[in-house]
N, C-alpha and C positions, 0 to 999 in steps of 0.2 A: 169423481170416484176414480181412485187409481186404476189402471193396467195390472193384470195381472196372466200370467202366461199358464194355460191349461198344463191340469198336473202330469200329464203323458207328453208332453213336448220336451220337458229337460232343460237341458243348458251345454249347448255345445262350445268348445273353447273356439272356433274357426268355421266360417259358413264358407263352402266353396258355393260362388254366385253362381257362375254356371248353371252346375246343373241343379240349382236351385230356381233359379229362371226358368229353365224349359221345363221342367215340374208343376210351378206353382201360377207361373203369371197368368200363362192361356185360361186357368180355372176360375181363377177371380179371387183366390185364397188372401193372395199378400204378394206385397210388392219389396224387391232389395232393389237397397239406394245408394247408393256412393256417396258418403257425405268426404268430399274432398280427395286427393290432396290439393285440387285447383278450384280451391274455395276461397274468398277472403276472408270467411273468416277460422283458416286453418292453415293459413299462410303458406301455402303452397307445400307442406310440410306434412301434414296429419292428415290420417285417413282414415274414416269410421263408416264400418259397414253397418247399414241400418235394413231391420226390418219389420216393413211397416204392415200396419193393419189400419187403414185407414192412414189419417194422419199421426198414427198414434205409434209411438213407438214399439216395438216387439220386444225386440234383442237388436242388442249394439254391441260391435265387436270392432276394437281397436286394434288398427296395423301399425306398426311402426317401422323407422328403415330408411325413411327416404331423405334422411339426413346424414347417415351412416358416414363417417369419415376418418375411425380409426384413430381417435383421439388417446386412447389408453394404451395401446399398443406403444404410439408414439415416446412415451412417457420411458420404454426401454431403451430407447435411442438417442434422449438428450439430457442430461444433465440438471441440476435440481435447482440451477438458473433457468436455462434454457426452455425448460419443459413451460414456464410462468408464460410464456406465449401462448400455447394450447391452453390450458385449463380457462384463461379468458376469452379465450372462443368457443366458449362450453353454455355457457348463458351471456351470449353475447347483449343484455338486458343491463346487465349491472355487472360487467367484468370484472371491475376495479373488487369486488367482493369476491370472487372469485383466486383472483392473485394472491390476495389477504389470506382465506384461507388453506391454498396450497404450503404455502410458505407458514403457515401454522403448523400443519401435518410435519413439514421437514425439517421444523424446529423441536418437534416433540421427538422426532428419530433421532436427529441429532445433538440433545437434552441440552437446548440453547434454551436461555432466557434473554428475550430481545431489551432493549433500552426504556427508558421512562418516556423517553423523546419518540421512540419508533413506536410505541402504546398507545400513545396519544394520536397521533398520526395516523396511526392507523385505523384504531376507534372511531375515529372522523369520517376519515375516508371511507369506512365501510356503512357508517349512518348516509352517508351520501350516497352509496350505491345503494340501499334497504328503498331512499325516497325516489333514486333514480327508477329502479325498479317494479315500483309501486305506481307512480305517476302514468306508467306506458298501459300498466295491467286494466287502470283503474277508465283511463282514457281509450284504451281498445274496448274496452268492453263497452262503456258508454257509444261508442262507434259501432258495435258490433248491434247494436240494440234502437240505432240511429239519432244517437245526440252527436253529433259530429263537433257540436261545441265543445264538449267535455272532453272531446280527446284532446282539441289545439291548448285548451285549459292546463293539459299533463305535460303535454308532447312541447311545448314552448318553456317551460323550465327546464326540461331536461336539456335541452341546450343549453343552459346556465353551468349546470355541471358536468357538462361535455368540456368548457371553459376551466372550470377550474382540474381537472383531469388533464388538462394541454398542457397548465401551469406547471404542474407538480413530475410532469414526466415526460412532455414534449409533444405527448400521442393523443389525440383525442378520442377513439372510439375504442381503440385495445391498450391502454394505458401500461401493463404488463411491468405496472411500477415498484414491487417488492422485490425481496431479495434476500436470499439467507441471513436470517441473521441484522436485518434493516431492510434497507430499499435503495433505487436504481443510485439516486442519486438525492445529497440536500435540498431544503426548498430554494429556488431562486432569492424569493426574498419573505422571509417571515411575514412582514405586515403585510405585506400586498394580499399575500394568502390570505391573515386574516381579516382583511376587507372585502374581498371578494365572495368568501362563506359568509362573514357576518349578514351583507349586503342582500345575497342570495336566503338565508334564511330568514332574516326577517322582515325583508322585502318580499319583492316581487313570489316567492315560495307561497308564504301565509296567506298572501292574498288568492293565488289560487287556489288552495286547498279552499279555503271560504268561497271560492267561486264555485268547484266542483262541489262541493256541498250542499250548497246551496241550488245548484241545479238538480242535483239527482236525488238527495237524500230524502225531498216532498215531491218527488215529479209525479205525477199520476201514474203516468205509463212507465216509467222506471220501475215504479213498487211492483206495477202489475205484471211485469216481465220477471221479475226475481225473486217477488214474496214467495216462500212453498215452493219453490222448483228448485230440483239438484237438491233435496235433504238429504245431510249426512249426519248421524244421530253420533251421541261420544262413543258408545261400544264400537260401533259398526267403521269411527274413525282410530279405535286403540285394533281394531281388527286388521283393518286393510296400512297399518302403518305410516298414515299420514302422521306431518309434520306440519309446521309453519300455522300460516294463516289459516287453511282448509281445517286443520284439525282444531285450533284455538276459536274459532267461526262455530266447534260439536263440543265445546266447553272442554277440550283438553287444556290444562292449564300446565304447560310446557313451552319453554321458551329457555336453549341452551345458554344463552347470556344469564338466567337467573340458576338454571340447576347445575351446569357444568359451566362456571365462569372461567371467563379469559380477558386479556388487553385490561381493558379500563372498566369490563362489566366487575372485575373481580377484586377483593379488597385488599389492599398492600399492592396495589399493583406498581407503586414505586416504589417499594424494599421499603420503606420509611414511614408504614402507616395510613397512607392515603384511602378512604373510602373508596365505594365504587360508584360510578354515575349512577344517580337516581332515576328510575324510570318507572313505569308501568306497564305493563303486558295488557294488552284489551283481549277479552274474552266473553264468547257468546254464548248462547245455547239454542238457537236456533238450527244453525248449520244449515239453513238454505245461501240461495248466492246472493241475497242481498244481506246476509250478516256475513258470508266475505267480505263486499266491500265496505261496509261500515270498518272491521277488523282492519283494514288495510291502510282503510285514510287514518285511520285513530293510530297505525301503525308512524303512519308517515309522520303526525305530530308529537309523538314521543320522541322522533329519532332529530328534530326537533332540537328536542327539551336535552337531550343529551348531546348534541353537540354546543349547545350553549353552553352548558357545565365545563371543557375543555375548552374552548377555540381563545379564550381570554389566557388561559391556562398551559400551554406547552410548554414543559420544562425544556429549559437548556442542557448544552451538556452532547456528546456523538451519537449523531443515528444510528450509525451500524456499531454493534458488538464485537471487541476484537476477540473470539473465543480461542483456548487452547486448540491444536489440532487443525490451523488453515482451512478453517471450512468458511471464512467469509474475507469478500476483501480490504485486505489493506486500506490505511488513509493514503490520501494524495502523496502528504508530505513523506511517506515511506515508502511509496513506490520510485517519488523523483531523487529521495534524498538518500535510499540505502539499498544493497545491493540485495539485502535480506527481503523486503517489501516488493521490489523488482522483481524477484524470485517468484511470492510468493501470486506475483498477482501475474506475472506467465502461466503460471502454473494453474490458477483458476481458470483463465481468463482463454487461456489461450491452447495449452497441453491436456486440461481435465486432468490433470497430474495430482493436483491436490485436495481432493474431494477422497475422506479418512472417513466414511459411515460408518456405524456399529453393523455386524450382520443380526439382523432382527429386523423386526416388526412393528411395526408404528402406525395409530390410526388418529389424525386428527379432524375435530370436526367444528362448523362453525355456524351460527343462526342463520342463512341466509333472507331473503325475501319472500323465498318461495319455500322454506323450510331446514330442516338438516341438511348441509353438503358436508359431505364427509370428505377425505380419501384417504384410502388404504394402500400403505407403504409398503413394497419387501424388499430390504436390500441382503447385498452378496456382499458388500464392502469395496462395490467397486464406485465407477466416480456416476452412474449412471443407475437407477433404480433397476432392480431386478424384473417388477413388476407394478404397474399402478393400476389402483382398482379404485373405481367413483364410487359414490353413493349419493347418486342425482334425486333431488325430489323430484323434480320434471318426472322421474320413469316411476317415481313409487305413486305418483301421484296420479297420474295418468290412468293406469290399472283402476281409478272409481268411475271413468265414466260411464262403464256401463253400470254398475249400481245406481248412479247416479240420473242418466237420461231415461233409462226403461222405466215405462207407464205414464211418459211425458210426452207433449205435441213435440212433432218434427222443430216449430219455430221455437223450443226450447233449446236446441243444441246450441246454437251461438252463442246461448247466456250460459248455461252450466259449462262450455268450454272453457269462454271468456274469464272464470271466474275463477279456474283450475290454473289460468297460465303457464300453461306446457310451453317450454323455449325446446325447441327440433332438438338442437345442436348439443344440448345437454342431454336431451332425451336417448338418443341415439349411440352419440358419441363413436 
């Protein structure tokens, strides 16, 4: 029988513990708990004020902050190359998606349409971060619940494409591989690339997914940690503005690759006709946290299915777009070979000289893993954003835990967190 809180108690937005302690403890009422930030499973980052009645939860109240590093701020200070370093230290989980969609938003300001070659490319790369993404969520949780297998199961491919993120941009954990208009740089070598995704997906990838599946999806105690705990019904997920998996998990059938398409979700995406990757969106109606995870691994196998459809497939042809207006750079052979290309790529590269925005306003946004990331553009027309404003799922998404754990045993917090996948850094910002 659920928890439910007497109709004279209310719902406070913030408990001061204090003197709620010296009030309640000595009486025997109810006990506040610190659930974290020096929890493992809140990654030394999240902090939920819990109060109990029994084991039972009361009220939970979410702190945030202790990741705090001024990441948006930043964004007025460098440049709309430059900046691709922050925003991948935003969800440092699947950065390489993150890179992808900044440089979306400042292709939408700067009304670029990127290459058939950087569409592709990109589309890949960002199915790679959705599985990178997923694998850690899906593996912490199982961790957090005590299958330690299921996480080495996640957590050992994603060094597969920590690999090919080295390949494609030198970096392996903050790749910061996009770029106005393309990206940092060509692939080293076409095929190697795609041997190394081919390899990774239908290898070693496939098999763990069938690993972890096969571990958790009949486990006994799996079900019985996640069946019915953390329901989020469809209203109560069109109300509190989830995205992604959480809200596709309460039968929201939303997925920005299918209603607001972009890169290669979108049809013509080579000027020429070209379809868009076929996939499927998985969608529950449960909305507790074990039809999270099922949404997430059935996530990972779509994303799958669509990088098959391209990795045979990368047109030929220049990654970067030479647009009117010097807002990306120069080829090689025009920086070495003309005094015009020298110019132009000082001027990017070196003076911020040549960065021509529109003054307006631009919001672009992209499906992540964990839902919507947005970000919100303002420029002045100088070489450097006015203003950058996120729109993190981590923080919209965060805001259900308390809907979510109230009327649940304390040993539920690890599963309903685990299954929310709050990244700090992005939360914060």
């Amino acid at each position: 029988m659920p928890y439910t809180l007497k109709p004279d108690e209310g719902y406070d937005v913030t408990i001061d513990t204090t003197e709620y302690l010296s009030e309640h403890v000595d009486t025997g009422d109810r006990w506040v708990l610190n659930f974290g930030p020096q929890h493992p499973a809140t990654h030394t980052t999240l902090r939920l004020v819990l109060e109990l009645d029994g084991e039972r939860i009361a009220r939970c109240t979410p702190h945030i902050g202790y990741l705090h590093s001024g990441f948006e701020k930043l964004g007025e200070h460098l440049d709309y190359n430059q900046y691709v370093t922050i925003v991948s230290r935003m969800n440092y989980l699947s950065p390489i998606s993150n890179d992808i969609c900044w440089h979306h938003a400042v292709e939408t300001l700067f009304g670029i349409s990127i290459t058939p070659r950087c569409k592709v490319l990109r589309t890949i790369m960002a199915e790679l971060g959705r599985i990178q993404d997923h694998l850690l969520c899906i593996g912490a949780a199982a961790l957090d619940l005590g299958a330690f297998t299921g996480f080495l199961y996640g957590f050992n491919q994603r060094e597969r494409i920590y690999d090919i993120c080295d390949y494609i941009s030198g970096q392996r954990y903050h790749p910061d591989w996009s770029r106005v208009g393309g990206a940092m740089k060509e692939l080293p070598d076409e095929e190697v690339f795609k041997k190394m995704v081919k390899n990774f997906i239908r290898g070693d990838l496939a098999v763990a997914l069938k690993d972890i599946d096969g571990l958790l999806s009949r486990n006994r105690i799996f079900i019985d940690r996640t069946r019915d705990v953390g329901t989020l019904t469809f209203e109560e997920a069109n109300a509190w503005s989830a995205t992604g998996p959480i809200a596709r998990a309460s039968g929201v059938r939303r997925d920005l690759r299918k209603d607001e398409p972009y890169l290669c979700y979108a049809d013509n995406w080579d000027g020429e006709g070209a379809e868009a990757v076929k996939f499927s969106v998985p969608v529950s109606s449960e909305g507790d946290v074990y039809a999270r995870f099922q949404v997430r691994l059935e996530e990972a196998k779509q994303s799958i299915k669509i990088i098959e459809q391209l990795i045979d497939n990368i047109p030929q042809g220049p990654l970067d777009v030479f647009a009117d207006g010097k807002v990306t750079k120069p080829r090689k052979e025009d920086v070495y070979g003309s005094i015009e290309g020298l110019i132009q790529h000082f001027e990017l590269i070196m003076s911020n000289r040549g960065w021509e925005p529109p003054v307006a306003e631009a919001y672009g946004a992209n499906e992540t893993a964990n839902g919507e990331l947005g970000y919100f553009i303002v420029s002045d027309g100088g070489p450097r954003p006015w203003r950058v404003k996120t729109r993190p799922p981590s923080f919209i998404n965060y805001q259900l835990m308390p809907k979510l754990i109230e009327g649940h045993m304390l040993a539920d917090v690890v599963a309903v967190l685990g299954s929310l996948n709050i990244v700090a850094a992005e939360l914060d910002r």
